[in-house]
LODREN-696568 format. One record per atom (N, C-alpha, C): x, y, z. Coordinates in steps of 0.2 Angstrom, whole numbers, padded with zeros to 4 digits, always signed. Layout:
% LODREN-696568
XYZ
...
This chain:
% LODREN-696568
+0917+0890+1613
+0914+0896+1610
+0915+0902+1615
+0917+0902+1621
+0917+0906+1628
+0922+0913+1624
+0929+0908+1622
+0932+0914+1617
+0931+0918+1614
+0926+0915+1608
+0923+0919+1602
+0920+0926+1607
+0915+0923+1610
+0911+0927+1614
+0915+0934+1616
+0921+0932+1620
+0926+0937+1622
+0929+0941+1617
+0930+0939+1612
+0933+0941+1606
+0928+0947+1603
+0923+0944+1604
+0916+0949+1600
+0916+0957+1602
+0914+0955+1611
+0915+0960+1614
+0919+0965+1615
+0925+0962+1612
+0933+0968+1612
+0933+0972+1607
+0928+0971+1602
+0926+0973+1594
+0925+0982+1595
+0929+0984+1594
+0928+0994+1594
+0922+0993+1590
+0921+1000+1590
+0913+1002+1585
+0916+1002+1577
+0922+1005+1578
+0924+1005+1571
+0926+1000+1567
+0926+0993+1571
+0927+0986+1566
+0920+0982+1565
+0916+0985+1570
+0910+0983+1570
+0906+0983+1565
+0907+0986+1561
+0906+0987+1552
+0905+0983+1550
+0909+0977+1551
+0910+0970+1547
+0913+0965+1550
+0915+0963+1557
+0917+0958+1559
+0910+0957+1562
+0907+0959+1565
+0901+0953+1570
+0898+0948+1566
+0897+0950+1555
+0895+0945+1554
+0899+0938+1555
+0905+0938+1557
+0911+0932+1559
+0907+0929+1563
+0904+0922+1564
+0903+0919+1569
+0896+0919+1570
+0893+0922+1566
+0886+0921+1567
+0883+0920+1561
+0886+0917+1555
+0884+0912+1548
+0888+0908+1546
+0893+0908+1546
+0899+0904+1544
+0901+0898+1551
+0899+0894+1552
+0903+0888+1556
+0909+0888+1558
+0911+0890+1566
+0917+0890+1566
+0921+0885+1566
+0921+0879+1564
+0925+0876+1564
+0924+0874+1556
+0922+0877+1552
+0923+0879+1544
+0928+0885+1543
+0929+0890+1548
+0933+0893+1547
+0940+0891+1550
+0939+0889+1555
+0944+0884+1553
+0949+0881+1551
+0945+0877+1545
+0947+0872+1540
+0949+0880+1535
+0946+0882+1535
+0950+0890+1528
+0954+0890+1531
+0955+0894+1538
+0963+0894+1540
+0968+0892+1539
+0966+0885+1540
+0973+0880+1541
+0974+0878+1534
+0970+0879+1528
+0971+0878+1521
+0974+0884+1520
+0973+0891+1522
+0975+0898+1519
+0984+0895+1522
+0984+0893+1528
+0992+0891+1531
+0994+0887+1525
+0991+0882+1524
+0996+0874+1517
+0999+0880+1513
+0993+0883+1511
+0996+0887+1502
+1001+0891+1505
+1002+0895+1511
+1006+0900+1511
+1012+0898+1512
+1012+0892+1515
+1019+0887+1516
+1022+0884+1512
+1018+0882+1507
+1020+0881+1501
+1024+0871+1501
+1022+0869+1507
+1024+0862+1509
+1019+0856+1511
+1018+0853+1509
+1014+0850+1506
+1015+0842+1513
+1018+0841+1518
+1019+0835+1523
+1014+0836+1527
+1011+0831+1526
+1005+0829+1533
+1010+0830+1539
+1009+0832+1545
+1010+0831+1550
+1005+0828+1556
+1008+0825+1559
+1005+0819+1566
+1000+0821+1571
+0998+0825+1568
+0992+0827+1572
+0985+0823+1575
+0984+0819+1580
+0977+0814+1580
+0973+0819+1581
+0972+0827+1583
+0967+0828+1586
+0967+0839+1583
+0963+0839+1580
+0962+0847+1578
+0957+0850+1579
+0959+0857+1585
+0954+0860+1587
+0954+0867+1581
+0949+0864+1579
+0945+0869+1573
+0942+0877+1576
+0940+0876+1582
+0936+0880+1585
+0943+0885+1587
+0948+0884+1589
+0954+0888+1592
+0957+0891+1584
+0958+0885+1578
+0961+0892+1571
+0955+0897+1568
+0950+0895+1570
+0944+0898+1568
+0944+0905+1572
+0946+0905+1579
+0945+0911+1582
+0954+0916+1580
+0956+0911+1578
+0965+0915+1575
+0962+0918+1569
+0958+0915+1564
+0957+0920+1556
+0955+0924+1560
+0950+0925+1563
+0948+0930+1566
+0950+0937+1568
+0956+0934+1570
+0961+0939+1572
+0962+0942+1565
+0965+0936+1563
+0969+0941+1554
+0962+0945+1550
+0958+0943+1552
+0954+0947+1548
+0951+0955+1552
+0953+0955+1558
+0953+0961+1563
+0959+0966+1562
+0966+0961+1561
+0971+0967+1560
+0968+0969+1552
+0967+0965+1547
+0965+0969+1542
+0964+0974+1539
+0958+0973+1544
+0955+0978+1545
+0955+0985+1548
+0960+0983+1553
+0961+0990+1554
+0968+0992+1553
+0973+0989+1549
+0977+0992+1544
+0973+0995+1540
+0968+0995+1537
+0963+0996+1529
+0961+1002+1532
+0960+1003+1538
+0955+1009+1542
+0962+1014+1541
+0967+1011+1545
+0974+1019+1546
+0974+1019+1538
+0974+1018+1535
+0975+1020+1526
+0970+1023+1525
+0964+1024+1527
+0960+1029+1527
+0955+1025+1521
+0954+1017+1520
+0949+1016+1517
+0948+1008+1517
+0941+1005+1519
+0940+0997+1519
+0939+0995+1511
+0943+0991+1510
+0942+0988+1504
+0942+0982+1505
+0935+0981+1499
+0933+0973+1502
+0931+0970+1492
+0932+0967+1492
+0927+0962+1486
+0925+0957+1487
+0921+0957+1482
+0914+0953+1480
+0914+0951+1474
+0911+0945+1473
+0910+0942+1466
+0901+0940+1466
+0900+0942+1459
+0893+0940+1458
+0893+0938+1452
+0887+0933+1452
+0889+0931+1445
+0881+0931+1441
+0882+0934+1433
+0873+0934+1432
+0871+0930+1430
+0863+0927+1433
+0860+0921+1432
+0857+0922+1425
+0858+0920+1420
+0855+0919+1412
+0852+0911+1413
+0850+0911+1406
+0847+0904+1406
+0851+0900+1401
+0851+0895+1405
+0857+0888+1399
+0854+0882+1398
+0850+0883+1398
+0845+0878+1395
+0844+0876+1388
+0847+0880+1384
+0846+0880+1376
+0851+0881+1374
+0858+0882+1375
+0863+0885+1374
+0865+0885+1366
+0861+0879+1363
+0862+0878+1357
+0860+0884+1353
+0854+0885+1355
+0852+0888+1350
+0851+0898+1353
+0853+0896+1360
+0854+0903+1362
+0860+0904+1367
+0866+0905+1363
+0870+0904+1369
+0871+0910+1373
+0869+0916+1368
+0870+0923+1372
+0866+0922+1379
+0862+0920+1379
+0857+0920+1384
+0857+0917+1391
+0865+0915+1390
+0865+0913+1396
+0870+0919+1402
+0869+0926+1399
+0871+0931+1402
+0866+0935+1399
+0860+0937+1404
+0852+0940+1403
+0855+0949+1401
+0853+0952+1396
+0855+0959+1393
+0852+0964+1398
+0849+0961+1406
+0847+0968+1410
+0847+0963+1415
+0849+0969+1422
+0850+0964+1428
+0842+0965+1431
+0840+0958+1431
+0833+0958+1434
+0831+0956+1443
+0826+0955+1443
+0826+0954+1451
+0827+0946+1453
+0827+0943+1448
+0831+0935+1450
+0837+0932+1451
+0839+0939+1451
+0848+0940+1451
+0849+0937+1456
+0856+0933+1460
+0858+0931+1469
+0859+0938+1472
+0862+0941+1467
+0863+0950+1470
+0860+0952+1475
+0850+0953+1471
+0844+0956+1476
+0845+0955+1484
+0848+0949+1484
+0846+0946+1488
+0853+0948+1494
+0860+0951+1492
+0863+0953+1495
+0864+0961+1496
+0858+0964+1492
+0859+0971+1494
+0857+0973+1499
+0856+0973+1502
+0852+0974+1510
+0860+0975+1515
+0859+0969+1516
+0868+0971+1518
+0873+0974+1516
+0872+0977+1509
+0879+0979+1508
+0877+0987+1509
+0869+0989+1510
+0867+0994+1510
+0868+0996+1517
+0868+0992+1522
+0867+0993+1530
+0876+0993+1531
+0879+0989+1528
+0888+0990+1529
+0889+0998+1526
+0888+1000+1522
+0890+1006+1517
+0886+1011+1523
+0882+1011+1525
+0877+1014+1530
+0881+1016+1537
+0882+1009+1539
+0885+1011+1546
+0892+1014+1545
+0896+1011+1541
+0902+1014+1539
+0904+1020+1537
+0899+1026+1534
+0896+1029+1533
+0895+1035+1540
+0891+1030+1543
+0891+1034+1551
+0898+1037+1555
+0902+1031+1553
+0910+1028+1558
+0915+1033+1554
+0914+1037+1547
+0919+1041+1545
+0921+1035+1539
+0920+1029+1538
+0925+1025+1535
+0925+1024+1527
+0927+1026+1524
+0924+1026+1518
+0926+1017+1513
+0920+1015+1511
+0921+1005+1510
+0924+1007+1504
+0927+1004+1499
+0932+1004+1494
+0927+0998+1492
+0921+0996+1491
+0918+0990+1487
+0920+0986+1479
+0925+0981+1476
+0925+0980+1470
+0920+0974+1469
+0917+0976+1465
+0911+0973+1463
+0911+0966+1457
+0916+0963+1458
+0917+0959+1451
+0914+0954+1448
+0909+0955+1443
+0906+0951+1438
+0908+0946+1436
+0907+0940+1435
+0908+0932+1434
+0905+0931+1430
+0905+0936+1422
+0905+0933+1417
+0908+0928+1412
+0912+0926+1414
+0919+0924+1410
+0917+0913+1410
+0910+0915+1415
+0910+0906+1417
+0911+0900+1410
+0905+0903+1404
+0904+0899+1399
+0912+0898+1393
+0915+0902+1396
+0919+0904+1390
+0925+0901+1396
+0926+0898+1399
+0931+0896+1405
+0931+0889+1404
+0928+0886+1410
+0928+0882+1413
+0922+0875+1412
+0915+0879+1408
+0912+0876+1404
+0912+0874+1398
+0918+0878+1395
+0920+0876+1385
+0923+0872+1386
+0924+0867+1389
+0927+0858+1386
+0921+0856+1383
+0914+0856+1384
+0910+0854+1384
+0907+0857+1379
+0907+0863+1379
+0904+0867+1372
+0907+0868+1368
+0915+0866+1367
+0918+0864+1361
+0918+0857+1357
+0915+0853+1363
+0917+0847+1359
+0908+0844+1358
+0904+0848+1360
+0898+0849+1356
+0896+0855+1350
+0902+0857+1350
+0903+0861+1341
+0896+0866+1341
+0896+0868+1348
+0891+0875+1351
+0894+0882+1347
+0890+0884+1342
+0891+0890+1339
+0889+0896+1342
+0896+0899+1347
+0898+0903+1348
+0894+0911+1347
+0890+0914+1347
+0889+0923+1347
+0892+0926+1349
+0898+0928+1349
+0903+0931+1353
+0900+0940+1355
+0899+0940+1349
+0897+0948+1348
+0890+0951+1350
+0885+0945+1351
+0880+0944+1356
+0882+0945+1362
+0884+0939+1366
+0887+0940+1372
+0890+0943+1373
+0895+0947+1371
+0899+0953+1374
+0892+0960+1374
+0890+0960+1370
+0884+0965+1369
+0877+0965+1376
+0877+0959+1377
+0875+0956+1386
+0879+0958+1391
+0883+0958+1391
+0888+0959+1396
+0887+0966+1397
+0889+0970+1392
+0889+0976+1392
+0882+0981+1396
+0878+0979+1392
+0869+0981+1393
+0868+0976+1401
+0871+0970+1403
+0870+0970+1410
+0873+0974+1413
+0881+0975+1411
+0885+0979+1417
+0880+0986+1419
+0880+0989+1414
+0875+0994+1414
+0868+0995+1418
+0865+0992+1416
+0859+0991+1421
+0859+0989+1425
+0867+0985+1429
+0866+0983+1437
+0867+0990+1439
+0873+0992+1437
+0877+0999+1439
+0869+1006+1441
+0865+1005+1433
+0859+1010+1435
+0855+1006+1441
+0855+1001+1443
+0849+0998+1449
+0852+1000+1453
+0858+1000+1455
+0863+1001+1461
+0863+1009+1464
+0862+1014+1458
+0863+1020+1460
+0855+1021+1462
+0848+1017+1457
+0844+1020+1460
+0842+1018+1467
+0845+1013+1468
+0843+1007+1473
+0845+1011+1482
+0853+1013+1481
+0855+1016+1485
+0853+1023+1488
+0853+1027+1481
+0848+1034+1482
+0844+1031+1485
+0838+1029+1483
+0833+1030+1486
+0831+1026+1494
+0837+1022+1496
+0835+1021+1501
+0841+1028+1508
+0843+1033+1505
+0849+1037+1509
+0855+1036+1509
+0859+1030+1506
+0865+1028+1508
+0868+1032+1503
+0874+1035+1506
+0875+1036+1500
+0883+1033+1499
+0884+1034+1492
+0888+1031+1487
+0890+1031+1482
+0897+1031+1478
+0899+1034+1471
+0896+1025+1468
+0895+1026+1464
+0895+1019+1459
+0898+1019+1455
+0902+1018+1451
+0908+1019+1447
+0909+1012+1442
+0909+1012+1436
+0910+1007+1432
+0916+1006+1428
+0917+0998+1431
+0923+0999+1423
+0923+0990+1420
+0924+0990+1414
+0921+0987+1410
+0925+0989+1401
+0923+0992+1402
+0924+0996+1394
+0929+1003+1393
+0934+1002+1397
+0940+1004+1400
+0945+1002+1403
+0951+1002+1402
+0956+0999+1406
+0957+0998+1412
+0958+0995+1416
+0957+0995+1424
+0964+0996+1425
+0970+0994+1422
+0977+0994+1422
+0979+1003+1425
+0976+1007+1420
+0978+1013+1419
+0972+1017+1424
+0968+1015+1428
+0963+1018+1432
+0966+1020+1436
+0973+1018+1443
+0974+1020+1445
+0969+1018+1453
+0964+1012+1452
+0959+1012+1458
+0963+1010+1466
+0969+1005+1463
+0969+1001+1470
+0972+1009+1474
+0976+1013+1471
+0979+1019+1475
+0975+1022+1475
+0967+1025+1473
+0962+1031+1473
+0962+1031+1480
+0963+1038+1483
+0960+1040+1490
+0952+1042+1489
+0949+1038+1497
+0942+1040+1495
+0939+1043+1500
+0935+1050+1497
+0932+1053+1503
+0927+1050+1505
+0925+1048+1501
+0916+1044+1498
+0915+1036+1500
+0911+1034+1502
+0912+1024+1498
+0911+1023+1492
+0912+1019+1490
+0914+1019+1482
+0911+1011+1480
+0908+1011+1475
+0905+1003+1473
+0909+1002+1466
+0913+1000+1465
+0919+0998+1457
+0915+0993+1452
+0911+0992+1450
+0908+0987+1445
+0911+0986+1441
+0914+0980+1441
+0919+0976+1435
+0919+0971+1433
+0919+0972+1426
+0915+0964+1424
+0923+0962+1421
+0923+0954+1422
+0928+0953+1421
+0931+0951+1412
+0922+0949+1410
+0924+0949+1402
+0926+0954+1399
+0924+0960+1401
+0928+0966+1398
+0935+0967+1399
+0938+0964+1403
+0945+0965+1407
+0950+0959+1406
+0950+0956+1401
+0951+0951+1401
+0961+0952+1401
+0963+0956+1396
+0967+0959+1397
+0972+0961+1405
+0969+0962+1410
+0972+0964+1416
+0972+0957+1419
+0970+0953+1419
+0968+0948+1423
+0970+0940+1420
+0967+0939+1415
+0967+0934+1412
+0974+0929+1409
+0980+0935+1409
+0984+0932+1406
+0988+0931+1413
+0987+0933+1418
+0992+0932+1423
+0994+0924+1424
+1002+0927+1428
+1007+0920+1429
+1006+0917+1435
+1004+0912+1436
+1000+0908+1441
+1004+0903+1444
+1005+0901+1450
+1009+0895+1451
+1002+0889+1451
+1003+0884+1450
+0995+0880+1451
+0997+0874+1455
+1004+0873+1456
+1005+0866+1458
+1004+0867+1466
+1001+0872+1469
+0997+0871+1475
+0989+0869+1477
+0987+0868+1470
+0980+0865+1471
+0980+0858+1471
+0977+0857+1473
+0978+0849+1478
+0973+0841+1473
+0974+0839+1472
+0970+0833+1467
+0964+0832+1471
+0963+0833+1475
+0957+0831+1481
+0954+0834+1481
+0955+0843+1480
+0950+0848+1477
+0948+0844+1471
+0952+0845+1466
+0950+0846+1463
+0945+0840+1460
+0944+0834+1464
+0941+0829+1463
+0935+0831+1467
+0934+0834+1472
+0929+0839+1476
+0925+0842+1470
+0926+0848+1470
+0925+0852+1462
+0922+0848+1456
+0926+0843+1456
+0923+0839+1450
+0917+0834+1451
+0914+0835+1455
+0909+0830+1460
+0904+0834+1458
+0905+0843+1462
+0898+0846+1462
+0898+0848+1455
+0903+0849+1449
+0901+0849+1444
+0898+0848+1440
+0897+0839+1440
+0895+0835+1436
+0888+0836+1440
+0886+0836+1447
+0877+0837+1449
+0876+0845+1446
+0879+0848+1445
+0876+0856+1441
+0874+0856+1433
+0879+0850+1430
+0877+0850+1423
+0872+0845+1419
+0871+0841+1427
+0865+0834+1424
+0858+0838+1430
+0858+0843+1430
+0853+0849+1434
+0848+0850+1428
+0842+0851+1428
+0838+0856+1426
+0839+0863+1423
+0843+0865+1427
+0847+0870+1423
+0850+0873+1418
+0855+0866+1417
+0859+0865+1409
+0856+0862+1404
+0858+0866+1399
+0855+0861+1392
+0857+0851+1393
+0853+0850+1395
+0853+0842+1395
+0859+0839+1388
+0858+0841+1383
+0860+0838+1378
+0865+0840+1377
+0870+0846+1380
+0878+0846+1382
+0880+0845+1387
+0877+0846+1391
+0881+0847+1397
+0879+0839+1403
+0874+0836+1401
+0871+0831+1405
+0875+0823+1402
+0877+0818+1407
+0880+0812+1403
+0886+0812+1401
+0891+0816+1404
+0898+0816+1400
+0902+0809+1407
+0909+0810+1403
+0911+0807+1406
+0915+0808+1412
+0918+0807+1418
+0919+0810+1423
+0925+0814+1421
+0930+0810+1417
+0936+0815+1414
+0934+0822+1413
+0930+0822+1409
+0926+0831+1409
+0923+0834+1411
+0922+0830+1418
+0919+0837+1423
+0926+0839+1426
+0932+0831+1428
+0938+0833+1429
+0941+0840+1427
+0943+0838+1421
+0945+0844+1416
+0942+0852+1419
+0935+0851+1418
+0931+0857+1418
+0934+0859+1427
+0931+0856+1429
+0935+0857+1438
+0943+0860+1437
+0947+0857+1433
+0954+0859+1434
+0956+0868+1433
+0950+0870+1427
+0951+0874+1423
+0948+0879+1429
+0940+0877+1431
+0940+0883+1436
+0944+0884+1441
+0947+0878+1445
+0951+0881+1449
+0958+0887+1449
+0961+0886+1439
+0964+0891+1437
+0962+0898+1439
+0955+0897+1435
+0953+0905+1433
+0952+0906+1440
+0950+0903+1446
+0949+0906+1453
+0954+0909+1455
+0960+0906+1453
+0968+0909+1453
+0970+0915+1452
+0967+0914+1445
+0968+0921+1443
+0965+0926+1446
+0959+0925+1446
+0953+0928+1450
+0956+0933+1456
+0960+0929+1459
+0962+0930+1467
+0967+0935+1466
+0973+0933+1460
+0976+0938+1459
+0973+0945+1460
+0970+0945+1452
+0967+0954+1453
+0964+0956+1457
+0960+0951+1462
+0958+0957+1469
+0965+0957+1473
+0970+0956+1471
+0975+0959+1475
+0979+0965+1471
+0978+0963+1465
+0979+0969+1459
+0974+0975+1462
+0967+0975+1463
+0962+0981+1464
+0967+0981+1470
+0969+0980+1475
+0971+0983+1483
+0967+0982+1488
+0963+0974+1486
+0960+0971+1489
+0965+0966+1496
+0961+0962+1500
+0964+0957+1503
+0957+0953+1505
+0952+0957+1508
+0947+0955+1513
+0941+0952+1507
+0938+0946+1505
+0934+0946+1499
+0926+0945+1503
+0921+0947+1501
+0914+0948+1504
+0913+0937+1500
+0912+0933+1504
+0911+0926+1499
+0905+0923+1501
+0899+0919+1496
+0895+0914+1498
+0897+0909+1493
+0903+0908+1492
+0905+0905+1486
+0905+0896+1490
+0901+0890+1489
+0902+0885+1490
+0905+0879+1488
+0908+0874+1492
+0906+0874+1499
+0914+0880+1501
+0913+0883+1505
+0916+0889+1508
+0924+0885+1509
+0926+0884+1513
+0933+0878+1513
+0936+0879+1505
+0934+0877+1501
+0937+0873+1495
+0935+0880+1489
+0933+0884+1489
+0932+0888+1487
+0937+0893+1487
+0937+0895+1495
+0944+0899+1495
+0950+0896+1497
+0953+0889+1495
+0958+0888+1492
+0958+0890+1486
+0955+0891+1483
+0954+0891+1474
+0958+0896+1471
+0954+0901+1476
+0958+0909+1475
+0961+0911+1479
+0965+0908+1483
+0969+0909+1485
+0978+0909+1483
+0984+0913+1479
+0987+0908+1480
+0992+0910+1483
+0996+0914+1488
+0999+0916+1493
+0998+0915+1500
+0993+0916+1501
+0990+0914+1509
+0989+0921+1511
+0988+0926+1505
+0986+0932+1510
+0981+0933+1508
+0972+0931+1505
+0969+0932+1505
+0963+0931+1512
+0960+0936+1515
+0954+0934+1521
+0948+0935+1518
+0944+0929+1520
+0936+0929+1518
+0932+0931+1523
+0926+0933+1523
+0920+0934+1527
+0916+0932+1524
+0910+0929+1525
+0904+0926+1524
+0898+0929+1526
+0898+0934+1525
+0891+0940+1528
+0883+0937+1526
+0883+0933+1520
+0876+0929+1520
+0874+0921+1522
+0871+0918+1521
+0868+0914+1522
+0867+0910+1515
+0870+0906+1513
+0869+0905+1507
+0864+0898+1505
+0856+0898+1502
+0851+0894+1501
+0853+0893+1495
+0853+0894+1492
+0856+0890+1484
+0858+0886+1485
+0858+0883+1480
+0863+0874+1479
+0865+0873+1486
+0860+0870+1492
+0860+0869+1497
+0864+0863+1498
+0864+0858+1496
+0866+0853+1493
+0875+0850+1495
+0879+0860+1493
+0886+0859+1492
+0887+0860+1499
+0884+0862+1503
+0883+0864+1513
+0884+0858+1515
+0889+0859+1518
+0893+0852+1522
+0891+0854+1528
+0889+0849+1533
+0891+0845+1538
+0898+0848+1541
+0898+0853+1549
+0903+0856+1548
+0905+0848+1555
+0901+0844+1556
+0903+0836+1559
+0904+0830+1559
+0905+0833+1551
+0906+0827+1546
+0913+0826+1548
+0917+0817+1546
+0922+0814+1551
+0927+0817+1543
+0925+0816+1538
+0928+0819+1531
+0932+0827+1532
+0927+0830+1536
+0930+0837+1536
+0937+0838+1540
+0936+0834+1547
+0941+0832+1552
+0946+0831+1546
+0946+0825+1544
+0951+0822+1539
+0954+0826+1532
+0949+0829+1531
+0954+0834+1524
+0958+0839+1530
+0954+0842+1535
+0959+0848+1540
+0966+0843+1543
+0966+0839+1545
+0972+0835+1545
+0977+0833+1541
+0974+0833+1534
+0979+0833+1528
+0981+0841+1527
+0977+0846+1528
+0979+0852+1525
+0982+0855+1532
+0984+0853+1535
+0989+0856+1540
+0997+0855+1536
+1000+0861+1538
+1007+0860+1534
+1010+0866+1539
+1017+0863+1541
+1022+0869+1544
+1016+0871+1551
C-alpha cells in the first residue's frame, strides 16, 4: 500500500476531481483482478499462464495509472467524459398483471440515484472550480425486462403493454431530467442537463460537442435502441465461468421478494443460464456505445465489480472507477481474500 500512498500524492489538483476516489472504496486487489481481466479481453488469448503467485496490489496500482493518463488526455481535449448507468427501480412483483410498472412513470426518492447525487454534485463542483468541464452520459437501464429477463416472460405467456412502458419510460426520463435541473440549481452547481431519448443520438453529434459548460446527457436506452442495440459484437470472449457466475446471482434476484414469485421463482438452472448469457450481450453492447458517446472512463457500482466490467468490456479499452459504496444486494460483495478470487485472477491472466 506504501505505493498507492505515493501515487496519491503525485495527484495534481486538476486530476484530483476524480482519482482520490481510487483506493478508498474499491479493494485494491479487486482492482486488480479488473486489470488483469481488462488485459485477457484485449489480447484476445485465452492460455492460462504458470503463474504460482499474483500480486493484485502491484496491477491494481498500474489501472491506476491507465485511468490517470486518461484523464488527463480527456482534460488536453478540453473536456472529462465520464458514464454512468442507472437503472429505475419499478415494482415486479405483479408483472402479470402490471408489467408496465415495473418502470415507475416518475423518478421518486427510492431511486439508487438519490443516493449518488451527492457526488456527482461535489465532482461537477470541484471540476467546475479546476476550469474542467465533466462531459456526464447519463444512461438509463431500461431495456432490463425486455432483454435478459424475457426468457422467462415469454415462456409465462406475460402479456406485454408495450405502449405502457415505453409511455414510463418517457415521463420517467423527464422527471429525472426535471429533479436533476432542480436539484442542481438549487444547490449552485451549475450544469446543462440535456436530454435525449426521443431523438436520435446518431445524428447529435455529442461524442464531438465542445463544452464550455459541464454537461449531464440523460439517455435512456429504450428510446435508443436503434444506435446501440443492433451493434456487431464479438462475444466469444466471455468466458463460461462468468457467465456461470452471473447465472448464480441471477437465480438469488429472481427467487427474491422482489420478483413476481410465480414467474420468475423455481425455474430451472438452464434459464437463469440463458438469461445470464443474454445480459452479458446486452453489457456488450452497452460498452459499445459509451464508446460511441466518446466515453472511455464509466462512473460503476455495478456488482460484483470484476465480472461486471468484463461484461462491458470488449476491447480492453474501457476504465472503471467506483466513486460509491455499494449497500445493495450486499450479498454479490466478495471477499477480496477469498482463495476463489486468487484463482479466477490466475486464469484471466493472458499474454
Amino acid at each position: 500500500m506504501e505505493k498507492m500512498n505515493e501515487y496519491e500524492k503525485e495527484i495534481s489538483p486538476d486530476y484530483s476531481v476524480i482519482l482520490p476516489t481510487l483506493g478508498k472504496v474499491l479493494d485494491p486487489n479487486i482492482r486488480g483482478e479488473i486489470y488483469l481481466g481488462r488485459r485477457s479481453i484485449s489480447s484476445r488469448s485465452y492460455e492460462e499462464e504458470p503463474i504460482p503467485q499474483v500480486n493484485l496490489l502491484r496491477y491494481g496500482y498500474e489501472y491506476d495509472q491507465l485511468i490517470r493518463k486518461q484523464v488527463e488526455e480527456d482534460i488536453c481535449k478540453g473536456k472529462l467524459t465520464l458514464t454512468m448507468f442507472t437503472c429505475p427501480n419499478g415494482d415486479a412483483t405483479d408483472i402479470r398483471n402490471n408489467f408496465a410498472g415495473i418502470i415507475p412513470p416518475k423518478f421518486n426518492q427510492n431511486q439508487v440515484l438519490v443516493q449518488r447525487i451527492p457526488l456527482l454534485m461535489n465532482l461537477i463542483r470541484e471540476a467546475n472550480k479546476q476550469k474542467i468541464p465533466i462531459n456526464l452520459n447519463m444512461i438509463l437501464g431500461d431495456t432490463d425486462f425486455l432483454t435478459y429477463y424475457y426468457p422467462v416472460i415469454e415462456r409465462n405467456k406475460v402479456v406485454l403493454d408495450l405502449d405502457k412502458y415505453i409511455q414510463n419510460v418517457t415521463t420517467y426520463k423527464d422527471s429525472l431530467v426535471s429533479m436533476l435541473k432542480e436539484t442542481f440549481t438549487k444547490n449552485g452547481v451549475a450544469v446543462d442537463i440535456c436530454s435525449y431519448g426521443d431523438q436520435d443520438i446518431a445524428n447529435s453529434g455529442l461524442e464531438q460537442t465542445v463544452l464550455v459548460k459541464s454537461t449531464i446527457n440523460v439517455i435512456s436506452l429504450m428510446l435508443n435502441t436503434s444506435i446501440w442495440g443492433t451493434e456487431e459484437i464479438d462475444y466469444t470472449s466471455i468466458e463460461v465461468a462468468d457467465i456461470d457466475e452471473e447465472a448464480y446471482y441471477t437465480s438469488r434476484r429472481c427467487n427474491s421478494q422482489r420478483f413476481d414469485s410465480t414467474i420468475f421463482a423455481g425455474n430451472d438452472s438452464t434459464v437463469y443460464k440463458q438469461m445470464a448469457e443474454i445480459k452479458a450481450k446486452e453489457y456488450r453492447k452497452q460498452g459499445k456505445l459509451v464508446r460511441k458517446l466518446g466515453g472511455k472512463i464509466i462512473l460503476m457500482d455495478e456488482l460484483p465489480p470484476a465480472l461486471k466490467t468484463r461484461f462491458l468490456t470488449n476491447e480492453g479499452d474501457l476504465l472503471f472507477v467506483f466513486p460509491w459504496i455499494r449497500n445493495e444486494d450486499n450479498w454479490r460483495n466478495r471477499d477480496s481474500n477469498e482463495l476463489e478470487i486468487v484463482n479466477k485472477v490466475k486464469k484471466a491472466i493472458r499474454g
